[in-house]
N, C-alpha and C positions, 0 to 999 in steps of 0.2 A: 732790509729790502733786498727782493733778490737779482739776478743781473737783469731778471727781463723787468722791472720796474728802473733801473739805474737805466736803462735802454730808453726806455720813454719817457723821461727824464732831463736829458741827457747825463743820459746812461737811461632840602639835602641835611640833610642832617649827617651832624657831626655824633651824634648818640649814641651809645655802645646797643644800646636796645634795637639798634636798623639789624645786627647779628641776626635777635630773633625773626623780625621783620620780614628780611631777606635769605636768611639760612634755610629756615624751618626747623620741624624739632630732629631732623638728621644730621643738622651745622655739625662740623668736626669738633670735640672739646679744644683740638691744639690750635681753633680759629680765633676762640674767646678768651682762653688762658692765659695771665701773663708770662712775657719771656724771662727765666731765672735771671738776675741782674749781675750774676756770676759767671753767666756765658760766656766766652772766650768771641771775642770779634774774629772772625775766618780774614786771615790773607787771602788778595786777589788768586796769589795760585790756588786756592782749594776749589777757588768753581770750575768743576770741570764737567761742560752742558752741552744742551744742544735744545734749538727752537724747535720748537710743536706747532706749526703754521698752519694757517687757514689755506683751501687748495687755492684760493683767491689771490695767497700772497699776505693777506693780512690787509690789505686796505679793501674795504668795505663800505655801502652804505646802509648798510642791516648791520645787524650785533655779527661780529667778526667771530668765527667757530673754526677750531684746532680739527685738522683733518679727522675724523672718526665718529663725532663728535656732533650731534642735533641739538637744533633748537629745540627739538618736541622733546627731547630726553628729559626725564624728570632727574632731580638730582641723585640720589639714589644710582640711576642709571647712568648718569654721568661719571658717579665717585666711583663705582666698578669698572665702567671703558677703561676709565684714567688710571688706576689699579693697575690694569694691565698694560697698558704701555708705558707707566711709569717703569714697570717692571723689568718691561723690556729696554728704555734707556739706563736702567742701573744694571742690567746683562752687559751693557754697551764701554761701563766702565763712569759713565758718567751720574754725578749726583748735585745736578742742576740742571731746570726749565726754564728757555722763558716764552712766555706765554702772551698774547697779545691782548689789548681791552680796548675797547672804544667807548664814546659815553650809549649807543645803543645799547651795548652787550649788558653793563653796568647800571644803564640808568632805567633800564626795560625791563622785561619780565626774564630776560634770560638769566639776567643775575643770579636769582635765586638755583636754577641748574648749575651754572659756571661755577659756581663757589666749588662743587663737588672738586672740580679736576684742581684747582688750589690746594684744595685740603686733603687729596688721597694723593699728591705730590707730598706735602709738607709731614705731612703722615706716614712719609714713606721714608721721610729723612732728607728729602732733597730739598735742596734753593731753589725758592719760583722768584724769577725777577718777572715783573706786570710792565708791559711796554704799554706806553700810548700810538698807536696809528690815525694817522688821517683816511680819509674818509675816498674811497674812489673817483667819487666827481670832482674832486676838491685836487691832491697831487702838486701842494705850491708850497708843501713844506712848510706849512703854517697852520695853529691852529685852526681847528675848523669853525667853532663856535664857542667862546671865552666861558660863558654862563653851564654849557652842558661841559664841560673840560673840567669848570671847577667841579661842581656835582658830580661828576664820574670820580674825584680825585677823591672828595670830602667821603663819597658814599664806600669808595677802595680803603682810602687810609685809616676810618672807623671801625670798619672790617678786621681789619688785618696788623697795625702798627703793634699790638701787644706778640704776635706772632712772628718772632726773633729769626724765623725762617723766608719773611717773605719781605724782599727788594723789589722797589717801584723806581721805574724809569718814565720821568715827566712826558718826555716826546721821542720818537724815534724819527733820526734822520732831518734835522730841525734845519733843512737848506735854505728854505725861504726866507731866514733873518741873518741876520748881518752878525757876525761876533758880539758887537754889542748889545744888538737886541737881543739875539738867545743868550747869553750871560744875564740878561736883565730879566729877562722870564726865567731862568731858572733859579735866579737868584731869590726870587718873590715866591715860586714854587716853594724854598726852602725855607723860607722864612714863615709863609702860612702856614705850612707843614712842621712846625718847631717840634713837635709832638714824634715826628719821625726823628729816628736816630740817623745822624749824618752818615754813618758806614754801610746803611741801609737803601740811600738812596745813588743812582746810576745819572750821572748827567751825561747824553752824549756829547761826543766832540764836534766842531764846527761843520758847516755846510751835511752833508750826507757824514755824519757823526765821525769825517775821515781825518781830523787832527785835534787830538785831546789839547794839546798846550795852550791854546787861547782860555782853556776852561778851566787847568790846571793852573793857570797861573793868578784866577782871580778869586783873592782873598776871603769873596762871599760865600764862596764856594767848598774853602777848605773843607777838609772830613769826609766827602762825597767821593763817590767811585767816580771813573770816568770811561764810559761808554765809547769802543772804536769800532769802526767797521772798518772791511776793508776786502778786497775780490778783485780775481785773476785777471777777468775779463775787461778794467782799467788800461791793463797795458798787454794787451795783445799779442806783441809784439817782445817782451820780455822774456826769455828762457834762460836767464842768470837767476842763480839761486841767489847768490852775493847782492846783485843789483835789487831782488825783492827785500832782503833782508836789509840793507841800506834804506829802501824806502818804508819798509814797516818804521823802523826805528828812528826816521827822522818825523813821524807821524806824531811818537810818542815823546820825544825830547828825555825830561831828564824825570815821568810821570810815572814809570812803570811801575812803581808797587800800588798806584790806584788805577791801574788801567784794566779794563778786562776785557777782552777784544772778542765781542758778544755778537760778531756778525763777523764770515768769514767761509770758503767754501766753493767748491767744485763741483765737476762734472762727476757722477758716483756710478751711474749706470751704463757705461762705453767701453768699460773691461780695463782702463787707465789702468797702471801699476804705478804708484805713488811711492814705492821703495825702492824702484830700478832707475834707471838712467833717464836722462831727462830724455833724450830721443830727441830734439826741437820743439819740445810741449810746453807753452807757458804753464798749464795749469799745474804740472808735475812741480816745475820749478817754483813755481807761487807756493802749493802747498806744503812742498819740503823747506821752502823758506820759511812759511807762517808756522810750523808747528815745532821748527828751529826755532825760531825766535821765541815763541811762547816757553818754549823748555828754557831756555838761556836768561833772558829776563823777567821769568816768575810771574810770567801773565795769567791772568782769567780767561779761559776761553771758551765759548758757547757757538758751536758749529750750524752754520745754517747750510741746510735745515736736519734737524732730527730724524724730522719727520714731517711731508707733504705733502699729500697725493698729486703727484700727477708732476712733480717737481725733479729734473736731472739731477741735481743736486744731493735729492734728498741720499741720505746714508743708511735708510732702512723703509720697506716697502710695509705697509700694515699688513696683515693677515687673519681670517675666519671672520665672523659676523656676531652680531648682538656683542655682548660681553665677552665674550672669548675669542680674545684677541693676542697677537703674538707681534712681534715685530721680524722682518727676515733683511741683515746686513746686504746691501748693494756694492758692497767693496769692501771686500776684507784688506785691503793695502789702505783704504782710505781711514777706516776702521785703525789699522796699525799705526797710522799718523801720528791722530790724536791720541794714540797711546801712550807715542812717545814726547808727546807734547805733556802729557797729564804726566806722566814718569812712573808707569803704570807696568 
């Protein structure tokens, strides 16, 4: 979520055959194939991402679309956009997406294009972790509708579970339930999903996904990543690198090799310098602390946003039209960050 939602805020078939169904005969082979059983499980540090968002932010009550990105695009045209901005976050240094779903996007006609940006990611080498988003009207941090959730999940996980490249995260930002209730939905998520490999799946942390340890510490749970966010604009008021890093770290307790801190991010387009002094700037200090920390304890990290029209944030602006497309850096200091956060 980004800060201007935290502001408002405050702040089906299980079938392997729905592939053809919903693919067509242009489905990726690396969407149907299984994953070698010899693959090596990725430590939390190797994701090193950034979110492809809707200009909306990602909460939607239409099928939710990755900035560049139509409904009307046929798939095809989708797995060439995707291509190329894939391209351009692997210029970036990063070799993870994550991508957002709702059950419109999923359960509608758009499915069958979306698959494209999945499979020209996964085809390119990178991790797509599949977030869930609630729905615009809706904003209570709780599922929107139990029956279309599951169907979005059953229609993704069929899809995709033999596909050793791609991570589903149940819900983003699950503040509307109490610790024990999102531990108990995520725990039932885990369990109907057996079929999913534990390393595969993203629980975020409590309320706005901002302390893993309630989730790390429950035993249903074990095997599962665990989803943190976390942004400048919480504390305002904070320009200690020391005092962010202090509260990263008390976020994560003692969770770090399954944490991957898959929301996270500033202001990119203001001229900031994120390697120079902090000057009075929380965000200077927030980000030199977040991408310290990530380097020091071996975090996952997935910068929001990648890329989002129309978003201060974002860390690259799209470029040219149709298919041929480019990405252009909004801060090469911010850029430098996560450089040294990935150890790049």
């Amino acid at each position: 979520m980004s800060r201007k939602n935290h502001r408002r805020t405050a702040c089906l078939s299980a079938l392997l055959a729905c592939v053809t169904a919903f693919g067509g005969a242009l489905a990726s082979p690396a969407s149907a194939s299984p994953a070698s059983p010899e693959a090596a499980v990725p430590p939390v540090s190797d994701f090193h991402g950034v979110n492809w968002a809707d200009p909306r932010d990602n909460y939607a009550d239409d099928a939710v679309v990755p900035s560049g990105l139509s409904t009307s695009d046929s798939y095809a045209t989708v797995y060439a956009k995707s291509e190329a901005i894939i391209d351009g976050f692997a210029k970036l240094g990063a070799n993870t997406v994550r991508l957002p779903v709702n059950p419109t996007s999923v359960n509608g006609p758009f499915w069958k294009s979306y698959r494209g940006a999945i499979d020209a990611a996964t085809d390119q080498g990178f991790k797509v972790i599949l977030g869930y988003w609630e729905a615009d009207n809706a904003k209570d941090g709780k599922i929107d509708n139990q029956a279309s959730w599951d169907q979005m999940w059953a229609r993704i996980t069929s899809s995709y579970v033999r596909n050793s490249k791609v991570y589903f995260e149940p819900m983003n930002e699950p503040f509307g339930y109490t610790s024990q209730e999102w531990r108990d939905i995520a725990a039932k998520w885990v369990t109907t999903h057996s079929n999913v490999p534990r390393d595969r799946i993203l629980i975020g942390g409590f309320k706005y996904s901002e302390d893993v340890k309630p989730v790390c510490a429950d035993s249903r749970l074990d095997g599962t990543r665990l989803a943190l966010h976390n942004y400048g604009f919480w504390h305002t008021d904070w320009t200690s690198v020391d005092q962010w890093k202090q509260d990263f770290k008390q976020r994560i307790g003692d969770c770090a090799s399954r944490t991957i801190l898959d929301e996270f991010g500033a202001t990119m387009t203001s001229g900031l310098n994120y390697n120079g002094p902090i000057n009075g700037s929380n965000e200077i200090a927030y980000i030199q602390a977040a991408t310290d920390t990530i380097r020091e304890l071996g975090l996952g990290s997935v910068y929001w946003p990648g890329l989002r029209n129309g978003d201060t944030y974002s860390l690259t602006t799209l470029q040219g039209t149709g298919t041929d497309l480019s990405l252009k850096v909004n801060n090469q200091s911010g850029l430098d960050r996560l450089h040294w956060a990935w150890r790049q």
